[in-house]
Each structure stands twice: as C-alpha cells, then as structure tokens.
N, C-alpha and C positions, 0 to 999 in steps of 0.2 A: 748134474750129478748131485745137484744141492739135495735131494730128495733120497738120495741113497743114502745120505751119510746124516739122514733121520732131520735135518734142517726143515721145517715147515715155508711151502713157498705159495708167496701172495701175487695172485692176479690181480693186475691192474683192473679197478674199474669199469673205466671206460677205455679200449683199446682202440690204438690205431684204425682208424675208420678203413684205409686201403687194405691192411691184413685182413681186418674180419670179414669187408665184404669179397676179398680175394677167395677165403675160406668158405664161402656160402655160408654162414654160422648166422649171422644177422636175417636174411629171409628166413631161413628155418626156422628161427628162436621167434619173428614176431608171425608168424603161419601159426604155431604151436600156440603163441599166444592169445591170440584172438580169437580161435578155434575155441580154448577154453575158457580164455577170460573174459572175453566176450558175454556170452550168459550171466557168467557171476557181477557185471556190473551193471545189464540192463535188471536183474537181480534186485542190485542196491536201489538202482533207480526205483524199481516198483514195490519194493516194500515202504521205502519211505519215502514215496509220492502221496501215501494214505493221509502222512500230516498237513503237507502243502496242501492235499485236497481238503480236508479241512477247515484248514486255515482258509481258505478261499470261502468255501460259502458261508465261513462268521464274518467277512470281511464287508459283504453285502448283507448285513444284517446292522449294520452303525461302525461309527469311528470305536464306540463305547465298549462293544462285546469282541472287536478286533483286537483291543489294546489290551481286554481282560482275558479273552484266548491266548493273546501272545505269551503276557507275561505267566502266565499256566504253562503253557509249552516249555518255556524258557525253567520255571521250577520243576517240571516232571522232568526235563532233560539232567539238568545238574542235580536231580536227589534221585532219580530212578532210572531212567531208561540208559542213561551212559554207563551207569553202575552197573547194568544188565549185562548191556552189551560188549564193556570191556571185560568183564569177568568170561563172558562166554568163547574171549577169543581167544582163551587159555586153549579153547577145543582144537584150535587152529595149528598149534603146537604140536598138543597132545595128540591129537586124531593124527593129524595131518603126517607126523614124523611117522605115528604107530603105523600106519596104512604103507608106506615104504619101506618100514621092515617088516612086511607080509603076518605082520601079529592082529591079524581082523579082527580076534574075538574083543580086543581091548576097546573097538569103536565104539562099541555097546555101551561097555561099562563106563565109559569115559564119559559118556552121551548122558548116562542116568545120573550120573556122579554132578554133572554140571546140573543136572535139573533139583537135585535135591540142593546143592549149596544154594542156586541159586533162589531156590525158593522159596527159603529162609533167610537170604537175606530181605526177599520180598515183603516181610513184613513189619519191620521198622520203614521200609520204607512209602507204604499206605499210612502209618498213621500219619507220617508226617503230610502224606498229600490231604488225609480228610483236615486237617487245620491249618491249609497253603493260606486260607485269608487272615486270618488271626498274626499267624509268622510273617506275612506282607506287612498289615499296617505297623507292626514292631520295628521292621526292616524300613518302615519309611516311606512308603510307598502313598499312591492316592486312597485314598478309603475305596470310593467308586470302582476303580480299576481293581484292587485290591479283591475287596465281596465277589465283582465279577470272574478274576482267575481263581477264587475259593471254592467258586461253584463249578466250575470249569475242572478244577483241579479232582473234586471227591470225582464226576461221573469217567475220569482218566484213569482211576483203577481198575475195573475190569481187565482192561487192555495191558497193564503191567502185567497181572496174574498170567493172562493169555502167550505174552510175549516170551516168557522163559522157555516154552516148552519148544516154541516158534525159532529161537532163536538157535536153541540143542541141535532143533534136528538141521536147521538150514546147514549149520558146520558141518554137522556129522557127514551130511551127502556131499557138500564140494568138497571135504577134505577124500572122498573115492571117486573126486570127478563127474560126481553123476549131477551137473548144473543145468540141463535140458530141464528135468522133473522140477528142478525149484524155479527155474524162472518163468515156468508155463504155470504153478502154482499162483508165484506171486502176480504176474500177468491179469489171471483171474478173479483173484482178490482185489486188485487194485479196478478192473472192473468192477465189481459187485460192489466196490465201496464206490463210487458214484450216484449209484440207484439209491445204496443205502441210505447214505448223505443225506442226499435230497428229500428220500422218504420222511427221515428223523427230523431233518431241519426246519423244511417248509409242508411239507403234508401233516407230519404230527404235529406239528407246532411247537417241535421244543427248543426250537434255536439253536444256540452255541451248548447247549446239555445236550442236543442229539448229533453234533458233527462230534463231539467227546466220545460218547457212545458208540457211535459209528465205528470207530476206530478198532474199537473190541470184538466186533461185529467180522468184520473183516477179514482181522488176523486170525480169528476162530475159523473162517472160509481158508485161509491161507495153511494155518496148522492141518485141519481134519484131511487135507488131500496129500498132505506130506504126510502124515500118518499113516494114511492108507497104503501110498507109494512104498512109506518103509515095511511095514507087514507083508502087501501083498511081491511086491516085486522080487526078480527071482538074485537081481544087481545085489540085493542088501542079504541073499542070506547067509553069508557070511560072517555078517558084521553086525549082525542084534538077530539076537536070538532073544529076545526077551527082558521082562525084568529077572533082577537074581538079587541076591544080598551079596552079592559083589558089590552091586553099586552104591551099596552104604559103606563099603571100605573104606578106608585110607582117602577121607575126605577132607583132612588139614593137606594133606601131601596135595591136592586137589587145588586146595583152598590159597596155598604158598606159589602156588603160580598164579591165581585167577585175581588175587589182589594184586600184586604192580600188574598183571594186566590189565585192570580195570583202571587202575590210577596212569598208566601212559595213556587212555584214551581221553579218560574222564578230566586228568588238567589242561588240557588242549581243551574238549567239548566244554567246559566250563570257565575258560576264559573267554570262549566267545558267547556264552550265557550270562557273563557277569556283566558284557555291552548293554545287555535289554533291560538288567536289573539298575545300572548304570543311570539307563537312558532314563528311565520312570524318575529321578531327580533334578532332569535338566528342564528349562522352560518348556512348554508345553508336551507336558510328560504325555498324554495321550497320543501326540500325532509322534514322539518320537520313540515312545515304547513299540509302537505299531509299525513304524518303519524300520525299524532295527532289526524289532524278532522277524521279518521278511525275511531282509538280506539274512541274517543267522540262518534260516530255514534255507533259504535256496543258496547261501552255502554251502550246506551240510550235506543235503540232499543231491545237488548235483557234481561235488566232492567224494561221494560217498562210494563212487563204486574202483575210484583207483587205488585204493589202499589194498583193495580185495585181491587183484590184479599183481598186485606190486612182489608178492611173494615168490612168483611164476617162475620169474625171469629176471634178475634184475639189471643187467646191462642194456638190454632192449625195451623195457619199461620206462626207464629212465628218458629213451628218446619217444619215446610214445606218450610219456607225458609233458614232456615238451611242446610237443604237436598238441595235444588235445586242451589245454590249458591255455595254447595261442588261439583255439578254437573257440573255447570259451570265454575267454577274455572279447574277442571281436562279436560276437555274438549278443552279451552283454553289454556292449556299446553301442551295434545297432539299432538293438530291440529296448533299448530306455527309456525312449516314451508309451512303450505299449505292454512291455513285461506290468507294471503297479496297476493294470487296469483287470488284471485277475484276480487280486485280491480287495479295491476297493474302487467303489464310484465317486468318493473323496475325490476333490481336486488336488486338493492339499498335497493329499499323503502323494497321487500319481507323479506329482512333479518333484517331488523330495525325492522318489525314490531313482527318478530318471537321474537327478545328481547322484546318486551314490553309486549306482548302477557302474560307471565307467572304474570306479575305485573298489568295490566287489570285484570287476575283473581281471581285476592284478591281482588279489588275492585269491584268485581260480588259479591261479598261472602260478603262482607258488606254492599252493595246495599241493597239484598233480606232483611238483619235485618229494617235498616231504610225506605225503602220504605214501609216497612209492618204496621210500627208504623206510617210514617205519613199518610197512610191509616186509621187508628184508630183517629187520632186529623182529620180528614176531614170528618170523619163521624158522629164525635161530633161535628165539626164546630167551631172548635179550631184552624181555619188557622192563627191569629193574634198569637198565639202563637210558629206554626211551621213557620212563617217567623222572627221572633225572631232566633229562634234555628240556622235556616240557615244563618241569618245576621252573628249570630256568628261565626259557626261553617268552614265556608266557608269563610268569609272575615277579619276575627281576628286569625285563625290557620290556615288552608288552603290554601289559594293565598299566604300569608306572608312566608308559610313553601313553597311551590311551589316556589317564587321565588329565594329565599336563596339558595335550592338547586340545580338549574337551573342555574343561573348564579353566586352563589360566589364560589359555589362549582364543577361549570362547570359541572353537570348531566346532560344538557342540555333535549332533551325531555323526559325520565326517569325521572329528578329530578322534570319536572311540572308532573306528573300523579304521582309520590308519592308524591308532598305535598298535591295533592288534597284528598290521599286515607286519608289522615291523619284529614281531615278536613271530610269526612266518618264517620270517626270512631270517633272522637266529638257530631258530629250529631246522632249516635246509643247512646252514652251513657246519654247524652240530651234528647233523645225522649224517651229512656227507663226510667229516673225518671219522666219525664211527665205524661206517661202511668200508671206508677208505680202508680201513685198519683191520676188517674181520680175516682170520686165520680158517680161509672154509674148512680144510684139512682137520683141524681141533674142533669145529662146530660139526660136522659130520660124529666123530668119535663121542661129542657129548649128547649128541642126538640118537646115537646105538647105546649108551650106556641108559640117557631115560627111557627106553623104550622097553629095555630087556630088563631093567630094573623094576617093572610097572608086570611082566609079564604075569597070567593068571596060570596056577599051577595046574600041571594036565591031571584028569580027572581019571 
C-alpha cells in the first residue's frame, strides 16, 4: 500500500535468484537483451577495432613508430576523441528518453544539436593535435618519440572532423533500436579499413602517416552508409526530417548535459591515458610506452561494448557481465604468449606484454561490473554524478596507487595498470551504492518532464 499513500518504493537490485527465475523475468530480460544488445556491442567492437588495426600495422614498422603511434593515440584519446565521445552520449539520454515518449520529431533536432556543439568544440581541439610534438617534449617526453606522435598526431585530424557526425548518427539510430543498419555499417568499414591500411602503409609508402590517415578514410566509409540508411529508409521518417534552425536552438541547454557527460567518460578514459603518458618516464620509455598503450587499447576496445548494453536491463546485465568479463579475463591468460605478436615482431615487447596480459584480465572483469552501472546513471542522466565517482575513484585512489607502485616500488609498467585496476574497483563499489539507491519511480517522472520540456511546438 506503500505506493498508495504517494511513498516511492525501491526495488532491490539484484533479487532473489528463485523468485525471478520462478517469474520467468530473468530469460525474458536476457532474450530481449541480446536480441538487441547484441548488435550494439559487436557495434563497439567494429568501430574501434579501426584503432587496434592501426596500431598493428605501425607496430611492424619498428619499436620507434609503435611508441610514437601509441603515444598520439594516448593524446588524441585524452584531448579529442573522449571529449567527442562523451559529449555525444548526452544523445543517449536525450534521444533515447525522447523516443519512449513517442516525440520523434525531437531525434532530429537533438541529432543536429549534438553535431553543431560538437563541432565546435572540434576546433580547439585540432590545434592542439597540429602541436602534440612541441606539448610532448614540454611534458617530458623522449624528443624521438615525441617528433614521431607529432607527426602521427597532425595526420589524426581528418578523422576527428569525420567522427562527430559518425558518432550523432550511430546514437540517433540505437537510441530507435534500429542496430542491425549500424553494425552491418560499421562491419564494413572495419573491412575496408584493412585494405586501406595496408594500401596507405606499405603500398604508398607512408608508414605510420598512412595507418593515421586510414582511420578517416574508413569512418567516412562508415558515416556515408549511415547517412544513406537515415535519408533513405522508411525506419527514420519519423525522426529527421532534415536540417531546420531548430537545430541551432537552445544549444547551452544541449551543452549542460553534454559536458558532465563528456567529463564521466573522459576521467575514467584519461586516467588510463595518463598510464602511457606515465610510462614514457620510466626506464626504457620506448618499450614501455609501446606496451602500455596496447593494453590501454585492447582495454578500451574490448570494454567498449558493455557500457552500451548496460542501459537495457540492468539486473540481467549485471549477470551477463559477470559471465562475459570471466570470459575475458581466461581468454586473456590463455592467449598471452600470442595476443603481443599482432602488434610487434619485438621480442621484447611480446613477452612484457604476455606478463601484463594475466593482470589486463582482472581488469576486464571489473570493466563489465562498472561499465554496466555507468550505463544505468546515463540512462537516468545521472552523468554529474558518474563524473564525481570517477573524479574520485580514478584521481584520489587510482593515479596516487599507480604511481607509488610504479615508481617507489619500482613495478614499473605492472605497478601503473594495477594501481589503475584499484581505482576499477572503487568505481564498482561507488556506482553500485548509487544504483543501489535510484528512486526509478522519481527518474521516470524527471525523464517525462526533460522530454516535454524540450518538446518543438506544433506548426
């Protein structure tokens, strides 16, 4: 009767395992799950496999253009593409809520809304890639290494520019479900960037300037059939109808969510970018800048698609990422002598990275718990709170644990990816009393008020 007499009542997280599967509620919810989340994570997987592939054919090109690739990676990540990316998940929100209160026309605007902010913020953040060498050697870095992610760094712009529009539309269509069209998009891209690759890297001759290049190359393959897809199909005509000067509206109101949006993704993705920039300090910064930004990358990338997932469902998620995180954890300890031989013919580096390999997969396995929960605060639109968590969790236990054991206790690359796993696992038990504590009944209600508050008046 708690509910009659206007009381707001909290379901338990995780329920009784016998009740829910008495209820059938548990196969239903992960059926529904995988049916759609499924796409949106092989999804993740193929848009940012473009970087790994990459990174792979600089890596048979020298120790030298591997360590000057990486650490370019590691400054595009933390000055551009997380800034991108988190700003864009505002879409995920915004769409995503607008689409369950049947207000279509708002996918559009929201869509163009995110492309203009975001493409303005695009440009502070080129210039700072055309001078990534100059800001290295300041920051400390080897000069060599340094010149080589400088040059790495300028031919990574292209692919910024390309990525905003990439990134609008991928929201705009999972937030209506329609994840078939994008992961058969991104599928194909990540094909064509292999020929690419190759083409730019060893047929043109331009090395680690043509796997940079490639990149833009790709996503431009990736954008122009989601573009198509949104014009032509008959799924979207509901929901873009065009540009309009709507979409230069009310772009601070835009802008007010898409920054702690960007900042919950971006102090997570940049503490574990601050391991690579870290590493270039420790003895022989070449083989440990090069080992690091791996693991970062194939972090990231194989990480990357359960957050996406995470919004779905979240009781059934939460065990499915348990499962899949035990998957990848054993996976990554199997495969440790032969996972470092994709990215180099280094002896060196293959065997550094078969050690780290085992300690990457604990930090898989705490990924899937937190990625999953901060999919649940982003689908309430709780980002001001999951960049709190991460401030902490990441820059007050994390980095400080990272460095102590890195340099006083000499673990050098080892000691930076366990203090980070440690700053992980702050962040799960942080977002699991968050979670613990959401009032869905009250998030529902602030979910109908942004959406009809946002509503475009009838013409």
């Amino acid at each position: 009767m708690d509910h009659m007499q206007g009381t707001a009542v909290r379901e338990p997280l995780l329920p009784a395992a016998d009740e829910w599967c008495r209820q059938g509620l548990a196969a239903a919810e992960a059926k529904r799950l995988v049916r759609l989340a499924g796409p949106m994570i092989a999804n993740c997987l193929l848009q940012n496999i473009i970087n790994i592939l990459s990174l792979m054919f600089v890596g048979h090109l020298g120790e030298l253009p591997l360590a000057g690739a990486s650490l370019a990676n590691s400054v595009a990540s933390v000055t551009g593409f997380s800034i991108i990316t988190g700003m864009a998940t505002a879409l995920d929100t915004l769409c995503g809520q607008a689409f369950g209160a049947r207000q279509h026309n708002l996918l559009g605007v929201y869509k163009q809304r995110a492309m203009v902010v975001l493409g303005l913020t695009c440009v502070p953040i080129a210039v700072v890639w055309a001078h990534a060498g100059q800001i290295l050697v300041l920051l400390g870095q080897d000069p060599l290494i340094a010149a080589e992610a400088g040059a790495y760094a300028r031919w990574l712009i292209p692919s910024l520019a390309v990525s905003v529009p990439l990134q609008c539309h991928v929201r705009f269509l999972q937030a209506q479900s329609l994840v078939l069209p994008v992961t058969a998009s991104s599928g194909a891209a990540a094909l064509c960037h292999l020929a690419v690759c190759w083409a730019l890297v060893f047929k043109a001759g331009m090395g680690a300037k043509g796997a940079a290049l490639s990149n833009a190359i790709s996503y431009a393959v990736n954008l122009a059939m989601l573009a198509l897809y949104v014009r032509l199909s008959s799924a979207c005509k509901d929901t873009w109808n065009g540009f309009s000067m709507e979409g230069f509206k009310d772009l601070r109101k835009f802008a007010d969510l898409a920054v702690p949006s960007a900042m919950m993704i971006c102090l997570e993705w940049w503490a574990f970018e601050t391991l690579v920039l870290l590493s270039g300090l420790l003895p022989n910064p070449q083989l440990e800048t090069s080992v690091l930004s791996i693991c970062t990358r194939v972090s990231n990338e194989l990480g990357a698609g359960q957050p996406q997932a995470a919004k779905l469902v979240t009781r059934v998620v939460v065990y499915i990422a348990l499962f899949s995180g035990f998957v990848l954890t054993l996976a990554m300890t199997l495969l440790r002598h032969v996972w470092g031989y994709m990215y180099s013919n280094e002896q060196e580096v293959v065997a550094y990275i078969a050690r780290m390999l085992p300690v990457l997969g604990i930090s898989f396995f705490i990924d899937g718990l937190h990625g999953s929960l901060s999919g649940v605060l982003t689908g309430c639109g709780k980002q001001k709170i999951g960049a709190a968590v991460n401030l902490g969790a990441f820059y007050l236990a994390g980095i400080p644990m990272a460095v102590l054991l890195a340099f006083v206790f000499h673990l050098n690359g080892m000691g930076l990816w366990l203090g980070i796993v440690c700053g992980s696992l702050t962040k799960v038990l942080l977002f699991a009393s968050v979670t613990w504590s959401i009032d869905w009944s009250k998030e529902a209600t602030k979910a109908k008020d942004r959406v009809f508050g946002s509503s475009l008046p009838v013409a």
